[in-house]
C-alpha positions in Angstrom: -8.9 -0.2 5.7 -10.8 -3.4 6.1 -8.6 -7.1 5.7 -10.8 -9.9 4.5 -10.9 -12.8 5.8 -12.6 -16.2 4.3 -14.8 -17.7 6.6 -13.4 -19.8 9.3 -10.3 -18.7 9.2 -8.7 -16.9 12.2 -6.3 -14.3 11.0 -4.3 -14.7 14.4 -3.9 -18.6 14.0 -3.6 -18.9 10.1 -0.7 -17.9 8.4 -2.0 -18.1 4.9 -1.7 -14.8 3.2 -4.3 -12.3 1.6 -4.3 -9.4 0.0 -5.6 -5.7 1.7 -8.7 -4.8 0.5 -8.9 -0.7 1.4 -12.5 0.5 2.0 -13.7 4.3 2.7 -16.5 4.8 5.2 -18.6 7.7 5.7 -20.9 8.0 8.9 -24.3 6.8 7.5 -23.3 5.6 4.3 -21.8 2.4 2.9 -18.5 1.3 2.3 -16.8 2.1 -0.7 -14.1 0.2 -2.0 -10.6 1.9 -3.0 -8.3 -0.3 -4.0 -6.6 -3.5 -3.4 -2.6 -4.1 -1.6 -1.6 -7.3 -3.4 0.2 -10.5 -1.3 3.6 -10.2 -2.7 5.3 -13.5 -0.9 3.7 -12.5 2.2 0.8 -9.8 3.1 1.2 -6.5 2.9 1.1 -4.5 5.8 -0.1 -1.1 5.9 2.5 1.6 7.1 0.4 5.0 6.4 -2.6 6.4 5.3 -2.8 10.1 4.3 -5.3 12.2 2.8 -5.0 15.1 -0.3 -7.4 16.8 -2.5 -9.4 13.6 -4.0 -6.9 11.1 -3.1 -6.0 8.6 -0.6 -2.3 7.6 -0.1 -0.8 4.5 0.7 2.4 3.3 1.7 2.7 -0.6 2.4 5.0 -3.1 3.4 6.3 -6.6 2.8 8.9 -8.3 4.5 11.5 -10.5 3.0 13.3 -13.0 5.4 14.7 -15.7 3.4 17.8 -16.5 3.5 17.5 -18.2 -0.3 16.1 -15.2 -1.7 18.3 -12.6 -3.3 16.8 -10.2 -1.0 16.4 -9.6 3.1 14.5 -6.6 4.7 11.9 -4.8 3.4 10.2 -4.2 0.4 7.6 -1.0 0.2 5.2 0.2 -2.2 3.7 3.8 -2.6 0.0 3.5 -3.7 -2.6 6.3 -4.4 -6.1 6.5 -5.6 -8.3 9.0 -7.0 -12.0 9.5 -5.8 -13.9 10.0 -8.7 -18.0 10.7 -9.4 -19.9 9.0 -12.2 -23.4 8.9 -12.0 -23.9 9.4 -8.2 -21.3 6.7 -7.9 -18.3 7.1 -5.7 -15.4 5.3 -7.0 -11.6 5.4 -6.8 -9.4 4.8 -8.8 -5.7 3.7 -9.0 -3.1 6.6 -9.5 0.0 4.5 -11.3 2.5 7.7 -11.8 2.3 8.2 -8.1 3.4 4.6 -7.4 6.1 5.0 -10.9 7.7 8.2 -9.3 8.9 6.0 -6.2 10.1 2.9 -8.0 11.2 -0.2 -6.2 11.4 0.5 -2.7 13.9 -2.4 -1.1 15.3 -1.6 2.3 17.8 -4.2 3.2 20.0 -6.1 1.2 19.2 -6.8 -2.3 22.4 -9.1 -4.3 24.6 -8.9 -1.3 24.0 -4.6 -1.0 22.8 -2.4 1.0 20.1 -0.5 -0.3 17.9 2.1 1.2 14.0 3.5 0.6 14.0 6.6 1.5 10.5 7.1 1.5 8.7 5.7 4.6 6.6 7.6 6.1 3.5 10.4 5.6 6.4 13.3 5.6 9.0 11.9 3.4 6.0 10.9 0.8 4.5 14.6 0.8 8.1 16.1 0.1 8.6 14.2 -2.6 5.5 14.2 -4.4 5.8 17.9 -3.6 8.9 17.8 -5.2 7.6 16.1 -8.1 5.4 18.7 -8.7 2.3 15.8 -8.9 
């Protein structure tokens, strides 16, 4: 995972906020880019990282903590992506009906409820895309 930075800007100091730009690295070789974590409001922050056959997964993180918003807490995002070959390319690609099968994932309060994502760390993911059957 690799966060980019423009130059001159301090990412301790600076509050702007920027997207995560996911990289894989091999000893030896150069890094290939997986996928991009969009700004939504605020940066994402990455949660977990876990491996299966071909794929990386991805669970991020925004937090919410406006009190003029219709929601507080946390929102978090499932995201997975495919490592594909094509003419001794590496390259990965996005997997959207991993991140459909999870939906919305608000934790907090979302129009005055309490809502819950039940889906937050390596374990809970793996059960339910075991579960799934994807």
């Amino acid at each position: 995972m690799h966060k980019a930075y423009p130059a001159g800007i301090d990412p301790n100091v600076n509050a702007t906020v920027f997207d995560q730009q996911l990289f894989w690295k091999c000893n030896g070789a150069q890094a290939v880019p997986v996928g991009t974590i969009g700004a939504e409001g605020s940066g994402p922050e990455i949660v977990t990282v876990f491996y299966r056959a071909n794929e990386i997964v991805v669970l991020a993180r925004w937090t919410s903590g406006s009190a003029a918003a219709d929601f507080q807490g946390d929102f978090y995002q499932v995201n997975a992506f495919r490592l594909e070959q094509a003419n001794n390319q590496t390259t990965f690609r996005a997997v959207s009906a991993i991140t459909k099968a999870f939906g919305d994932g608000y934790d907090g309060v979302l129009n005055g409820k309490r809502v819950t994502f039940p889906y937050k760390n390596a374990a809970s993911i793996r059960a339910r895309l075991a579960a799934l059957g994807l």
